[in-house]
N, C-alpha and C positions, 0 to 999 in steps of 0.2 A: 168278172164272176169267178166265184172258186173252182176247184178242181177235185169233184167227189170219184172217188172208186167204190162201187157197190159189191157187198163181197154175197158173192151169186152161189149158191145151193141149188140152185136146177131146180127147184122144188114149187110149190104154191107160196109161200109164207114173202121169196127171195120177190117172186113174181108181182106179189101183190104189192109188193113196199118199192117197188123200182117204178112201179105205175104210178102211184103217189108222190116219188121224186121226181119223174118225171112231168108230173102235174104240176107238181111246186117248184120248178124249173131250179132243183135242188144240184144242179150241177154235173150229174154222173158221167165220164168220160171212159168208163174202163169197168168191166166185170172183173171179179178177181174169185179164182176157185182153189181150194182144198183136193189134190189130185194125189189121188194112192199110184208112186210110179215103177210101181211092182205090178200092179196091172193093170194100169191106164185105165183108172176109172174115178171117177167123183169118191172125196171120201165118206164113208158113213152110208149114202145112197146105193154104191154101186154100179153107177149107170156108166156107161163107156163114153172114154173122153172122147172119141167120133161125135158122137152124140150132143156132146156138153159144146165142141165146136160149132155144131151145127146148129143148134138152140142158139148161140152167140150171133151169129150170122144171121139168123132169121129174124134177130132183135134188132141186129145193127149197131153193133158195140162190140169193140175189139176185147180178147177175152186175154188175160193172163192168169200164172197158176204160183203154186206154191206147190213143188213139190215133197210130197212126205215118202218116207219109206212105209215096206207094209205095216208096220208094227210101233208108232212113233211114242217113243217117251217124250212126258213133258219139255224135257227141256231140248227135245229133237223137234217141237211141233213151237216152242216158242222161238229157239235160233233161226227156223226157216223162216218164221213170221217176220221178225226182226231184219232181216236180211234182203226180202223181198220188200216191205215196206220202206225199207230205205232208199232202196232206189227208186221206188213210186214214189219219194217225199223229193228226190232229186231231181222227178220229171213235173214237178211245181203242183202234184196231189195237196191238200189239206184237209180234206175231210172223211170219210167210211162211213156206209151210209149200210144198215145191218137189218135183218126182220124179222128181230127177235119181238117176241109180245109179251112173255110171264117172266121169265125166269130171271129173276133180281142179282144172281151172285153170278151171272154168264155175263149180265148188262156191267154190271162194276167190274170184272175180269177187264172186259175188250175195253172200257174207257181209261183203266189204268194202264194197259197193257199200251194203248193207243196214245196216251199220254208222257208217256217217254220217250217218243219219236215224234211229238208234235203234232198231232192229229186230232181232229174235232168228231167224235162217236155222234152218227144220227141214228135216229130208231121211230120210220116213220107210221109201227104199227103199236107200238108202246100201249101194253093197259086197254087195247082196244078187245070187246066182246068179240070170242074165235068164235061163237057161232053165228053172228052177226057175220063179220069177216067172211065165214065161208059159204053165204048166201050170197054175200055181196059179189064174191068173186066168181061164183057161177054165174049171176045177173051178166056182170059184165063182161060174158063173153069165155071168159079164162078156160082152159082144158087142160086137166091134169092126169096122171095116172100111176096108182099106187104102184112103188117100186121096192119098197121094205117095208115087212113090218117087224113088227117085237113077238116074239112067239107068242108070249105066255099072257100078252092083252090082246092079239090078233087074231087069225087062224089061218092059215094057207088060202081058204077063200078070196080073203081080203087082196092077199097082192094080187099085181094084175088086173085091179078095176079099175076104170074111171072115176072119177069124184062127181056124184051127182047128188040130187037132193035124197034119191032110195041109199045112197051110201047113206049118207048121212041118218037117216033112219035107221039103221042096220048096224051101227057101231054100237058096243053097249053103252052104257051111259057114264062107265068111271072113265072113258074115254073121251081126252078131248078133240074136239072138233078140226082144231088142226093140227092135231096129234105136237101140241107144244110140248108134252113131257116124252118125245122120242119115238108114240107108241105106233105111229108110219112115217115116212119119208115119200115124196111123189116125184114127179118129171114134167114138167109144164112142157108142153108141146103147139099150142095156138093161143092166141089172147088179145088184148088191145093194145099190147107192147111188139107183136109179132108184127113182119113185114109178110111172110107168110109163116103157114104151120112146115113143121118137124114132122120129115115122114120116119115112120120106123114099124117094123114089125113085134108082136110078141114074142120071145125066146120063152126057156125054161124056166121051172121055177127050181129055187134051191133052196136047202135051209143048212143055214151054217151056224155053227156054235163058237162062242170066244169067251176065253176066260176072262173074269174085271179083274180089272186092275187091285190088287192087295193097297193100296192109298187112294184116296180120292182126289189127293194134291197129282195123283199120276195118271189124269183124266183130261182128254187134248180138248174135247167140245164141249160135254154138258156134263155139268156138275149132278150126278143122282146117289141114293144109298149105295154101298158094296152088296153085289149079291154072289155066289158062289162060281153062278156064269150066266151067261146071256142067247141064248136063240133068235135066230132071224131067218122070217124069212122072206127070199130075194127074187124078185122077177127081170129076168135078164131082156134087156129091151134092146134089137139088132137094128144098125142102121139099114133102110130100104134101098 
């Protein structure tokens, strides 16, 4: 059988698609995460790598990281890529297994990116209906809870909720369902992947502002328009 490493975002989207590899006896042997090591936390999310351990643990798959500095240019977020994949290619990896669903020039990014070190791109949520998808994953048990949003499609409200079906109700509608174009990130905490749940407390909320990037080729995850700058905001989740 092959050797998949699923590359883990703590989030619902990672959660749902590890379930399905798992179901398809897709191989996965290794989580692998994006870790801001300026302040030991997931990148993008924000949630603390305690946390991100601990989620791993409760899955039952040893976790490894890629660490980035705070602030990574592209060609600091592809050398570390390169460099950790290599030696996951060395430990007899072949495949990445991603969960991503829309976005077509992130999907061609990681497959070319992945193909010069030899690696087979899976994508087991591909083109699948997010609202579909995040009915499904409430049926099945899944528990998540908002940990970023985007200021300017969100509102401070939002972080900090669970995802249940009144969420889902409650987002406006140019909003997608599992916020594929960025507009939240979450923290899966129980599910049917879980060995048990992730205890953790609520912390504070924070909203933090970042300039974009002046290129879009200087963009490490999701390709979107340049805007002046960006708001988020962050719900800080403490380990129990």
């Amino acid at each position: 059988m092959y050797k998949s490493y699923f590359n883990w975002s703590g989030g619902k989207d990672s959660a749902l698609a590890l379930h399905y590899s798992i179901q398809n006896k897709a191989g996965v042997q290794k989580l692998l995460t994006n870790v801001n090591a300026a302040h030991n936390r997931i990148s993008m999310h924000g949630v603390r790598r305690s946390l991100l351990e601990a989620q791993a643990k409760a899955i039952g798959l040893p976790l490894d990281t890629i660490e980035l500095p705070e602030q990574p240019s592209m060609k600091d977020y592809e050398n570390a890529v390169v460099e950790k994949l290599t030696t996951i290619k060395d430990e007899g990896f072949t495949s990445a297994v991603f969960g991503d669903i829309y976005l077509e020039d992130l999907k061609q990014y990681r497959e070319a990116q992945l193909a010069t070190i030899g690696f087979k791109a899976i994508f087991p949520l591909w083109k699948r209906n997010t609202t579909e998808l995040m009915h499904e994953f409430i049926d099945l048990g899944f528990k998540t809870i908002v940990v970023c949003t985007k200021a300017e499609v969100l509102d401070e409200s939002f972080a900090g909720r669970v995802i249940d079906r009144d969420f889902l109700k409650d987002i406006p509608a140019h909003v997608d369902p599992c916020g594929e174009n960025g507009e939240f990130h979450t923290f899966v905490y129980d599910g049917p992947i879980f060995q048990k749940p992730v205890e953790f407390t609520i912390g504070e909320k924070v909203f933090r502002e970042y300039i974009a990037p002046k290129d879009n080729k200087d963009q490490c995850f999701t390709p979107q328009p340049p805007v002046a700058n960006m708001g988020f905001w962050f719900c800080d989740l403490l380990p129990s």
